[in-house]
C-alpha positions in Angstrom: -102.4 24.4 101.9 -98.8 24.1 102.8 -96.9 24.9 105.8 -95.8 27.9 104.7 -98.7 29.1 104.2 -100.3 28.2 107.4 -97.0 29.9 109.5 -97.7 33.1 107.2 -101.9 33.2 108.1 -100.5 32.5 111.9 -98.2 35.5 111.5 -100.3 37.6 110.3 -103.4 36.8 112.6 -101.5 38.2 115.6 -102.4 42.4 114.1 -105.5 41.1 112.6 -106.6 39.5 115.8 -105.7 42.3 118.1 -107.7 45.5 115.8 -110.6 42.5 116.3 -110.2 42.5 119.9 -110.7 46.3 120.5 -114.0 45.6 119.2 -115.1 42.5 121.0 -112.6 40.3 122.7 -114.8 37.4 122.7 -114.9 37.1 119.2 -111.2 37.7 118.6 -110.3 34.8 121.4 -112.9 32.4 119.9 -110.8 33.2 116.1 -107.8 32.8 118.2 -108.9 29.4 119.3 -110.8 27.9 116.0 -106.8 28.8 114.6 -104.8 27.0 116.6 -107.5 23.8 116.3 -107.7 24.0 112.9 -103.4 23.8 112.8 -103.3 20.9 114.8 -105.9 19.0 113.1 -104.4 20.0 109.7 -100.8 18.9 110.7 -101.9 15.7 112.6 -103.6 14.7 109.6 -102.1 16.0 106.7 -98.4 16.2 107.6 -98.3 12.5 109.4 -97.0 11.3 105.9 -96.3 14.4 103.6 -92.5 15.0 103.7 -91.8 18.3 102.4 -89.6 20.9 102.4 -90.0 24.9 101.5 -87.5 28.2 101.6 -87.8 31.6 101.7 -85.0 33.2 100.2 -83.1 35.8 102.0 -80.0 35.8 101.0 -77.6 33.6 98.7 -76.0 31.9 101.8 -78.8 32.4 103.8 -82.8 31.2 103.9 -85.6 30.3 106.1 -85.7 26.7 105.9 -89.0 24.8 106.3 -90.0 21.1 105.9 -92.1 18.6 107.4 -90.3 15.0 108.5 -91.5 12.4 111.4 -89.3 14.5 113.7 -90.9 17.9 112.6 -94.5 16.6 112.8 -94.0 14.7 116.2 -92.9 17.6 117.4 -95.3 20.0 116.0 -98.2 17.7 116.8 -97.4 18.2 120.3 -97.2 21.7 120.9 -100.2 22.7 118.7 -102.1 19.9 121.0 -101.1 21.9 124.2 -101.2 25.4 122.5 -105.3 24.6 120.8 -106.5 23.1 124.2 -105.0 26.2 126.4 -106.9 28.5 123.6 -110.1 26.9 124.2 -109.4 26.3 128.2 -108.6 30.9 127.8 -111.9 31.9 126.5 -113.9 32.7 130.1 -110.8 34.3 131.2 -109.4 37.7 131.6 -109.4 39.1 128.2 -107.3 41.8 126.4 -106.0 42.7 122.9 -102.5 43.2 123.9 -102.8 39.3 125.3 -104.3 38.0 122.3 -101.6 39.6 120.1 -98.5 38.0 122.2 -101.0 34.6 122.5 -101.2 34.8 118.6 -97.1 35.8 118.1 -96.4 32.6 120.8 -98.4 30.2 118.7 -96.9 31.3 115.1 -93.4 31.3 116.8 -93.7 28.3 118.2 -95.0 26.7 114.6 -92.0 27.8 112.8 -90.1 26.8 115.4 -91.0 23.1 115.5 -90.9 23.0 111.3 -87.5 24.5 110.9 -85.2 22.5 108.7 -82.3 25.2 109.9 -80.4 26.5 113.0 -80.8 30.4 112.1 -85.2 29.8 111.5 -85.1 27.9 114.7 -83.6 30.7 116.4 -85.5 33.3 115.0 -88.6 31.9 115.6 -88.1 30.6 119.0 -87.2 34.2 119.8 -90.2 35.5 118.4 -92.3 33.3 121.1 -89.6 34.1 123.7 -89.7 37.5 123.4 -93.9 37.3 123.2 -93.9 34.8 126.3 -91.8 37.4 128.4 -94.2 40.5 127.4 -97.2 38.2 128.7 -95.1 37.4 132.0 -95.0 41.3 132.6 -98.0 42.1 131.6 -99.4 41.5 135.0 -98.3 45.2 137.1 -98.7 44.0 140.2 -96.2 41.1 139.9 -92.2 41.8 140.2 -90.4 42.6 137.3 -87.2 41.0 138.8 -88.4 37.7 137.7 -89.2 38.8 134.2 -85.3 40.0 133.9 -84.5 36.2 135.5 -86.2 35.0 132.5 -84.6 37.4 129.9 -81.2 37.2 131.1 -81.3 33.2 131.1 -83.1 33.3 127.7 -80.1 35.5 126.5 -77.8 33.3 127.9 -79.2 31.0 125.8 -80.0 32.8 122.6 -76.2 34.6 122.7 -74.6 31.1 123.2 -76.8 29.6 119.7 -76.0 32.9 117.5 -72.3 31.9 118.3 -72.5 28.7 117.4 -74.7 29.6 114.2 -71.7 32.5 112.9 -69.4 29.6 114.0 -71.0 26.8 111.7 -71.0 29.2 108.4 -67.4 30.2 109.5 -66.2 26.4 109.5 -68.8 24.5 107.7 -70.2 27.1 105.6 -74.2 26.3 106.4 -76.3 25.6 109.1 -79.2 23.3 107.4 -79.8 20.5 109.8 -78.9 17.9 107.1 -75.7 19.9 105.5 -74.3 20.3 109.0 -74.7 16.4 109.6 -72.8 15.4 106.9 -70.2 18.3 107.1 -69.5 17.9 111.1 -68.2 14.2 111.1 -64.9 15.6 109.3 -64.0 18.9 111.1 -62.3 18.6 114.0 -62.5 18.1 117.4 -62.5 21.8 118.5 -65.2 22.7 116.1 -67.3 19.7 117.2 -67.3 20.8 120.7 -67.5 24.7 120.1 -70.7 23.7 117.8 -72.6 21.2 120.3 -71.8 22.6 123.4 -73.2 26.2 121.9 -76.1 24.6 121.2 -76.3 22.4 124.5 -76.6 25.6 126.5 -79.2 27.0 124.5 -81.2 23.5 125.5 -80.5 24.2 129.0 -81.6 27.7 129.1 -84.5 27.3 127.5 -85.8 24.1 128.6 -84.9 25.4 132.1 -82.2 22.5 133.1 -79.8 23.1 136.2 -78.0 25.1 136.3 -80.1 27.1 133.9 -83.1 26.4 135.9 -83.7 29.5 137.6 -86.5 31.4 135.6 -89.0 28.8 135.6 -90.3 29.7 139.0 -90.8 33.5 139.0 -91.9 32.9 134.9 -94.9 30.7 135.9 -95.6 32.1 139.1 -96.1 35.5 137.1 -97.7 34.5 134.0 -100.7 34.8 133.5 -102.8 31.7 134.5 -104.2 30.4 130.7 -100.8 31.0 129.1 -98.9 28.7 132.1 -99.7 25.2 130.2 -98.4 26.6 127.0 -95.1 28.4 128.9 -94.9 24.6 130.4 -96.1 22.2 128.2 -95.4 23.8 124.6 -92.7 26.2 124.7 -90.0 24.1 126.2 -90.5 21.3 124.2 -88.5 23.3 121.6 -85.6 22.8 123.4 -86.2 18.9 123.4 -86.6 19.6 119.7 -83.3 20.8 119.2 -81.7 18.8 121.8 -82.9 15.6 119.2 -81.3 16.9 116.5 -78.3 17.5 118.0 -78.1 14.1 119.8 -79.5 11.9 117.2 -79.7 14.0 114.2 -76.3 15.4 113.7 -75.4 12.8 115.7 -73.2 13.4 119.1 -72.4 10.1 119.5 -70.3 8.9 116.2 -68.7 12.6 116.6 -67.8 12.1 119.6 -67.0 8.5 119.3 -63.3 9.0 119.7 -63.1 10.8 122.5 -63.1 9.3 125.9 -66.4 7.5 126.9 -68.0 6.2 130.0 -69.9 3.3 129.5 -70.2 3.3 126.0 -72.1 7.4 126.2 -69.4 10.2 125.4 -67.7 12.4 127.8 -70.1 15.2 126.5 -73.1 13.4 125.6 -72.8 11.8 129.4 -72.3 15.6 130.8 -75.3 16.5 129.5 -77.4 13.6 131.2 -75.0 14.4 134.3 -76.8 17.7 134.2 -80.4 16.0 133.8 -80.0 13.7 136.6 -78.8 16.9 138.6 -81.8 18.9 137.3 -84.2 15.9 138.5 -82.7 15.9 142.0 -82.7 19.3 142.3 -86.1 20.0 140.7 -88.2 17.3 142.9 -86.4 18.7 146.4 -87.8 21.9 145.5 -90.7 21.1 144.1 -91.7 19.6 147.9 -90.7 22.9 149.6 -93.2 25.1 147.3 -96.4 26.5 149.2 -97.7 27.8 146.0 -99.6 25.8 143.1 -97.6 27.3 140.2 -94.4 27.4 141.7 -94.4 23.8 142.8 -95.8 22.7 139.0 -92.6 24.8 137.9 -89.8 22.8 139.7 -91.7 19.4 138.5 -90.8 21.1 134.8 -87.4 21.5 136.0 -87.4 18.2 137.4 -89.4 16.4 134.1 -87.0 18.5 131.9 -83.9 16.6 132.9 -85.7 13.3 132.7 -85.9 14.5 129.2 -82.3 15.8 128.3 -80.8 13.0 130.6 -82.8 10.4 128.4 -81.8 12.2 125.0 -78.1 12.7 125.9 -77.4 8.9 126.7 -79.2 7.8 123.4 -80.1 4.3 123.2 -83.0 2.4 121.6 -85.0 2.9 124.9 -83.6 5.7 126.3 -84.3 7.5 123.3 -88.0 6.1 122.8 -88.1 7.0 126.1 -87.3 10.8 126.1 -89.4 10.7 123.3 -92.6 9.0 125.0 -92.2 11.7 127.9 -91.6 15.0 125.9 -95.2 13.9 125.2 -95.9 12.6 128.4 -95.1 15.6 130.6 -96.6 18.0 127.8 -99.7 16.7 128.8 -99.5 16.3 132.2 -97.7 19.7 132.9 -100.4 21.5 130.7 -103.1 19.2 132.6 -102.1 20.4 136.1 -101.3 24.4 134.9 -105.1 23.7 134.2 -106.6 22.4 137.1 -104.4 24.8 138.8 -106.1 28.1 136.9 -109.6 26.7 137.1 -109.2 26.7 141.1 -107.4 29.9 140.9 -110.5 31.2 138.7 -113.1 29.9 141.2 -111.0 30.9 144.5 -108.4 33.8 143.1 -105.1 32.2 144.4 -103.0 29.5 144.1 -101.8 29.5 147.7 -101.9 25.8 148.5 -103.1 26.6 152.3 -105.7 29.1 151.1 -107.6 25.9 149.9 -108.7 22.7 151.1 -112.0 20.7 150.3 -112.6 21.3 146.8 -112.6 17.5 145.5 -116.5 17.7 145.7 -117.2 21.9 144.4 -114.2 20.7 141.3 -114.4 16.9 140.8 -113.4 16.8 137.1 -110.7 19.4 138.5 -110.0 17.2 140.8 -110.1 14.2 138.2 -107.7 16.5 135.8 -105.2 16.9 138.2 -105.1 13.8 139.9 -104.7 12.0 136.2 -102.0 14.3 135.7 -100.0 13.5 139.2 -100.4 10.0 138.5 -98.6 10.3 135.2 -95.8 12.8 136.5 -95.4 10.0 139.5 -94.8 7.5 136.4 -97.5 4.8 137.6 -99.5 2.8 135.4 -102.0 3.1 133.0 -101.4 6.0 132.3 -98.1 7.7 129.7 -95.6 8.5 132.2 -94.9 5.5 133.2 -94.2 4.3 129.8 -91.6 6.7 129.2 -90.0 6.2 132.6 -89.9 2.8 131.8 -88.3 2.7 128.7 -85.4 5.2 130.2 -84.6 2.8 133.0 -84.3 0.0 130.5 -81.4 1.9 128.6 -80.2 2.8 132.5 -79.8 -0.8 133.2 -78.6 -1.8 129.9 -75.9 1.0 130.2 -75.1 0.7 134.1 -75.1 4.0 135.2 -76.0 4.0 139.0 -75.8 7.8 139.6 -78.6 8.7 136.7 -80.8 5.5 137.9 -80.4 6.6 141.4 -81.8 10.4 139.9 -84.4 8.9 137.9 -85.7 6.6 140.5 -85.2 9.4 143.3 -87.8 12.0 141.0 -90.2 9.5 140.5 -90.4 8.2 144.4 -90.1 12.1 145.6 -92.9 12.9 142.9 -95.3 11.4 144.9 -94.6 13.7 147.6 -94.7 17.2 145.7 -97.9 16.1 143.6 -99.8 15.1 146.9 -99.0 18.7 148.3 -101.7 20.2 145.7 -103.8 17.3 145.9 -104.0 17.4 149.8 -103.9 21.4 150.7 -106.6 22.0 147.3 -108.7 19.3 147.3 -109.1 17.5 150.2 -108.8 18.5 153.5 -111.7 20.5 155.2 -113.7 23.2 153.2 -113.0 26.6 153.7 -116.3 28.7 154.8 -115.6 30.7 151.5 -115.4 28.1 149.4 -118.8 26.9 150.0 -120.6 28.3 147.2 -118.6 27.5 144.4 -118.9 25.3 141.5 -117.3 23.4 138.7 -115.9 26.3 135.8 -117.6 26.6 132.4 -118.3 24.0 130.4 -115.2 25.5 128.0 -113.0 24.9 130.9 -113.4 21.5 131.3 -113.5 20.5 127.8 -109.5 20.5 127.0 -109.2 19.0 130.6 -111.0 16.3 129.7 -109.3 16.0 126.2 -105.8 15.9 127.8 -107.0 13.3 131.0 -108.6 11.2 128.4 -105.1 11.3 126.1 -103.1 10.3 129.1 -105.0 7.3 129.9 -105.2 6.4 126.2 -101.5 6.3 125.8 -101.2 4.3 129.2 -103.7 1.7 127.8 -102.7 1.3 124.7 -99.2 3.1 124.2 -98.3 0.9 121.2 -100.0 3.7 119.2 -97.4 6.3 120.5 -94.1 4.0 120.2 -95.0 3.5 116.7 -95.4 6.7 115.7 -92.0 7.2 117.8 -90.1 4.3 116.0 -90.9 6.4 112.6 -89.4 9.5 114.3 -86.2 7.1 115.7 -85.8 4.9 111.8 -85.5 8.8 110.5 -82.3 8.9 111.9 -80.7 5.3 112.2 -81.8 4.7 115.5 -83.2 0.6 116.1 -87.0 0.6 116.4 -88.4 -0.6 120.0 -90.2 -3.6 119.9 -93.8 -3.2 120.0 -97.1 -4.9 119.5 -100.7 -4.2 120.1 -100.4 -4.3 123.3 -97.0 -5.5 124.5 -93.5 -3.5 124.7 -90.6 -5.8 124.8 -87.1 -4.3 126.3 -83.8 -5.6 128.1 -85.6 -6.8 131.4 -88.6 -8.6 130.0 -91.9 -7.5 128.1 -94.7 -5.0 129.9 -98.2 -6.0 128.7 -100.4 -2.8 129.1 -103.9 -4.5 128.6 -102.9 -7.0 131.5 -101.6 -4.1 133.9 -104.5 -1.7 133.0 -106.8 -5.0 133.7 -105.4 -5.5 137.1 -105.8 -2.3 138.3 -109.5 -2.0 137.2 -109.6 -5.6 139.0 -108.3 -3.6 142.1 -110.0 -0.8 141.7 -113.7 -2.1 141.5 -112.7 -4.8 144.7 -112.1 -1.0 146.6 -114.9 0.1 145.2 -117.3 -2.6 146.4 -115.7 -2.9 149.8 -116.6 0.7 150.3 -119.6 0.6 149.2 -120.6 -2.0 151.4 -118.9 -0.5 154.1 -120.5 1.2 156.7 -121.3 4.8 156.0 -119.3 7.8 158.1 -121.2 10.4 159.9 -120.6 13.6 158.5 -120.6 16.3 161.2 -119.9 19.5 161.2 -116.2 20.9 161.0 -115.8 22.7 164.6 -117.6 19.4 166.2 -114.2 17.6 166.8 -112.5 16.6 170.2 -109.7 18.4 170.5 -107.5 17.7 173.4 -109.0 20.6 174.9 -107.9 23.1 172.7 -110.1 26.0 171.4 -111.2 26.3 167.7 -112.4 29.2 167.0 -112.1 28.9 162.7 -111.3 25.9 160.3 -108.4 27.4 159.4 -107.0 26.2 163.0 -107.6 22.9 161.6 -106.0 23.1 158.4 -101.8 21.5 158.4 -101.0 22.1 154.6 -98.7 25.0 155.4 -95.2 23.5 155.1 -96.6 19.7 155.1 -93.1 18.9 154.6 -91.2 20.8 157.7 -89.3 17.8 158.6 -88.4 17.5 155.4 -87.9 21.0 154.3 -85.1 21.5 157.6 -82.9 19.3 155.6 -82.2 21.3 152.7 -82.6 24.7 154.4 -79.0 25.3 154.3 -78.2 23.8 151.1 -76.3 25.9 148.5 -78.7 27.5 146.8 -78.2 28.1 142.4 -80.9 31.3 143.0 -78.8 33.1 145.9 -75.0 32.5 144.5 -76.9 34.5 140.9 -78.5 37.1 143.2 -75.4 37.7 145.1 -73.6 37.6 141.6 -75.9 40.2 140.4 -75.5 42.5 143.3 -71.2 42.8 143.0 -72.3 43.4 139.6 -74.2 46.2 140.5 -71.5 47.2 142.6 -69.1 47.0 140.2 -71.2 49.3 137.6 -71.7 51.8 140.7 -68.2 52.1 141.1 -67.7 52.8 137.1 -70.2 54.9 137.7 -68.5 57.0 140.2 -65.2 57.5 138.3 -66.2 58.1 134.8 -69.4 60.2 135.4 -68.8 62.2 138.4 -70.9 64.9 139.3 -68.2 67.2 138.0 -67.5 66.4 135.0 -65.0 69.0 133.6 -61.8 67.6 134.6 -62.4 64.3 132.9 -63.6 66.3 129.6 -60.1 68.3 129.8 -58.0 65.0 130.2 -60.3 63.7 127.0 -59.5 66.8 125.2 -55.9 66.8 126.2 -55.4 63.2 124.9 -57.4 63.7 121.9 -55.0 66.4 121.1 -51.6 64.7 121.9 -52.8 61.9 119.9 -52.8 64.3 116.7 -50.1 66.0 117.6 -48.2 62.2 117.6 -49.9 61.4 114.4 -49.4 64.3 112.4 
């Protein structure tokens, strides 16, 4: 089996899926799921070291342009891992054929995406799960539809900006194969270099939701439905880290951009770039910490987690790039682990209202273990992944000296630990709501890819030689130095970080903790209205309860902050305006005037003609 063929079975499963569904949307969702497992096992095994390439003609100038290469399959692997575990995580939720169809339409969208060889098949393809992803966004009636035109006017934003630069590269380099453009780019000139990568930049911003592109990934994940969050998160805006490679490392920006001024040693317009990532992680983490709901908060940590990404990418580098690398897959777990744990409490309680909650830990504890795995990671704190990748970008931000994108990096990670212990505090802990008593852990099905993706995090933090390797194949692809790697031991600018040792001391630390409170005298529990109260009245637990804006203090200082979100809506409302006012004077009520001024001219223009 080739590639080709498995993009043209996951084409046409999306039909053959949904007829199956209006029979029995069990069996069409477990299909859907034995697919998407079946691709990623196939591709992680088979394509790890089967370079090839395949074409479908269209046109003499023009073809869709597979092939599988270390940066194809890296890629690929990932968002089939995220895209298999949210379809078996799916299967005891809400079911529907039209879901099933745009579920199966993301997935094969997303595949061709991730093995195009081409900038037209990436775009086309990356619409197709765009356009998919924003039907499943509305498909809920009950949400607004003015975030779903958020997300289609950024995605357009996007999408116009790479068809330019796509009619722009046959214009003056006459392809647009990854490889051809590489070699053709280095001698055009300076205009067309920019026009070309800063096209495509803003197609990574939109669609990897980067400041000031950022905007729709709130309202998107707040709307979507709960099961296709982790892919909208974890999967789909990975493609743009896919396409920000090739243009950073691939074509590459930085010998193109070699002669143009440079700030230490990165490119005016490579450096731009991670300007904007370092923004989007600052921005991102602030509001992250004012969210009072689940999904939204998870949202902003994308935004935030995306400009570790781009910021790592754009300054290039041995570790910088290993780095953006490491946490593409990093935060494609962790993301999709958390848009988990979130829809298995929103299954169990029916929202995602952070102070709706409280006391779960012991009703959800591999829940609880999911997300707090997950946090951990996102925080960048050993063993888990994220703190690998972190690590390795602050190496290149040292090496480099640049104080304003540490200062960012090292701001997201130490204000991480505030957003991530919102959910953990308001959901789990805390007192139990009377409601809440009854419930249980979800379905067996649930808690299998949760597991999967906890376990994966913790491997990688153990033992995350495995990864860097793998990543060093990806790098030597396209002349970038290998990092420095053995079993156990990654060796960079400021010294060498043992893993085994690290993950030792903290199991050291962690069974001292547990002993002591074992040992420890026991607490009496007592009930949740027995509690001295300075002589206030409870009358429920909800009294009780502080995870409604945790933050205020914090939260006042940003409240009149200039907000990206308002200056668009106010935008869009002179717009409006502006159209109301066209409106006015060329479609009035009373038309016939106008229509005898049209005919007038329409005849003086003959008569000047003839």
């Amino acid at each position: 089996m080739s590639i080709l063929t498995l993009l043209v079975a996951s084409l046409l499963a999306a039909p053959i899926l949904y007829l199956l569904a209006k029979f029995n949307t069990k069996i069409a969702y477990g299909a859907y799921a034995a697919l998407q497992v079946f691709s990623f096992i196939y591709v992680f095994f088979t394509g790890r070291s089967n370079v090839s390439y395949e074409v479908i003609g269209i046109t003499e100038r023009l073809n869709f342009n597979f092939g599988i290469t270390p940066t194809n399959w890296f890629f690929a692997s990932i968002v089939l891992l995220i895209i298999s575990m949210s379809a078996i995580f799916m299967f005891p939720l809400k079911k529907s054929p039209v879901k099933i169809f745009l579920l199966a339409l993301v997935s094969a969208g997303t595949l061709g995406a991730v093995f195009s060889q081409d900038f037209l098949t990436l775009m086309i393809f990356w619409e197709i799960s765009t356009w998919a992803s924003l039907i499943l966004i509305i498909q809920d009636k009950e949400k607004s539809p003015r975030e779903a035109i958020k997300y289609v006017a950024i995605a357009s934003i996007g999408t116009y900006s790479m068809l330019f630069a796509i009619f722009y590269m046959l214009d003056k380099l006459g392809s647009i194969d990854f490889s051809t453009v590489a070699t053709r780019i280095e001698s055009a000139t300076v205009e067309v270099q920019l026009v070309i990568l800063i096209s495509l930049g803003v197609m990574v911003l939109a669609k990897m939701g980067v400041f000031p592109l950022h905007i729709w990934l709130r309202g998107s994940h707040s709307s979507a439905p709960d099961e296709f969050s982790p892919i909208l998160s974890g999967a789909l805006t990975k493609i743009g880290a896919f396409l920000l490679f090739t243009i950073t490392a691939a074509l590459p920006s930085f010998r193109i951009f070699s002669q143009l001024p440079v700030f230490n040693g990165i490119p005016m317009v490579n450096y731009t770039f991670a300007l904007l990532g370092g923004i989007s992680i600052v921005v991102g983490t602030v509001m992250a910490i004012r969210m009072e709901d689940a999904k939204e908060l998870i949202a902003f940590s994308t935004v935030s987690n995306s400009g570790y990404i781009v910021m790592a990418l754009s300054i290039g580098g041995t570790y910088a790039t290993a780095g953006g690398l490491m946490h593409v897959l990093n935060h494609a777990m962790a993301s999709a682990a958390m848009f988990m744990a979130i829809a298995a409490v929103a299954y169990r309680t029916g929202t995602t209202k952070m102070h709706e909650m409280g006391g779960l830990i012991l009703k959800m504890p591999v829940t609880f273990a999911t997300y707090l795995v997950a946090i951990i990671s996102v925080a960048g704190i050993p063993p888990t992944s994220g703190f690998v990748s972190k690590w390795l970008i602050y190496q290149q931000l040292v090496q480099n000296g640049l104080p304003f994108l540490a200062f960012a990096a090292f701001f997201g990670s130490i204000g991480s630990f505030m957003y991530v212990f919102k959910p953990l505090a308001g959901i789990f802990l805390g007192q139990l709501k009377p409601q809440h008593r009854n419930l249980k852990e979800v379905p067996l099905v649930m808690v299998v890819p949760m597991a999967i993706l906890t376990l994966l995090t913790v491997f990688w933090g153990m033992l995350p030689s495995n990864a860097i390797k793998t990543i060093n194949a990806v790098t030597a692809s396209v002349g970038i130095n290998a990092v420095e790697v053995t079993f156990s031991r990654i060796v960079a600018l400021t010294g060498e970080w043992d893993s085994i040792l690290v993950t030792t001391v903290f199991a050291i630390g962690f069974f001292i903790s547990l002993f002591i409170f074992m040992r420890a005298k026991k607490a009496r529990q007592v009930d949740l209205m027995d509690n001295y109260t300075a002589g206030d009245f409870l009358y429920t637990s909800e009294l009780y309860h502080f995870s409604y804006r945790m933050y205020r203090p914090f939260d006042r200082l940003f409240e009149k902050w200039p907000s990206m979100e308002d200056w668009l809506s106010s935008l869009s409302d002179k717009i409006k305006e502006l159209g109301a006012l066209l409106k006015a004077i060329f479609y009035p009520a009373n038309p016939q005037l106008y229509i005898g001024l049209a005919m007038v001219a329409i005849i003086g223009t003959f008569w000047w003609l003839r």
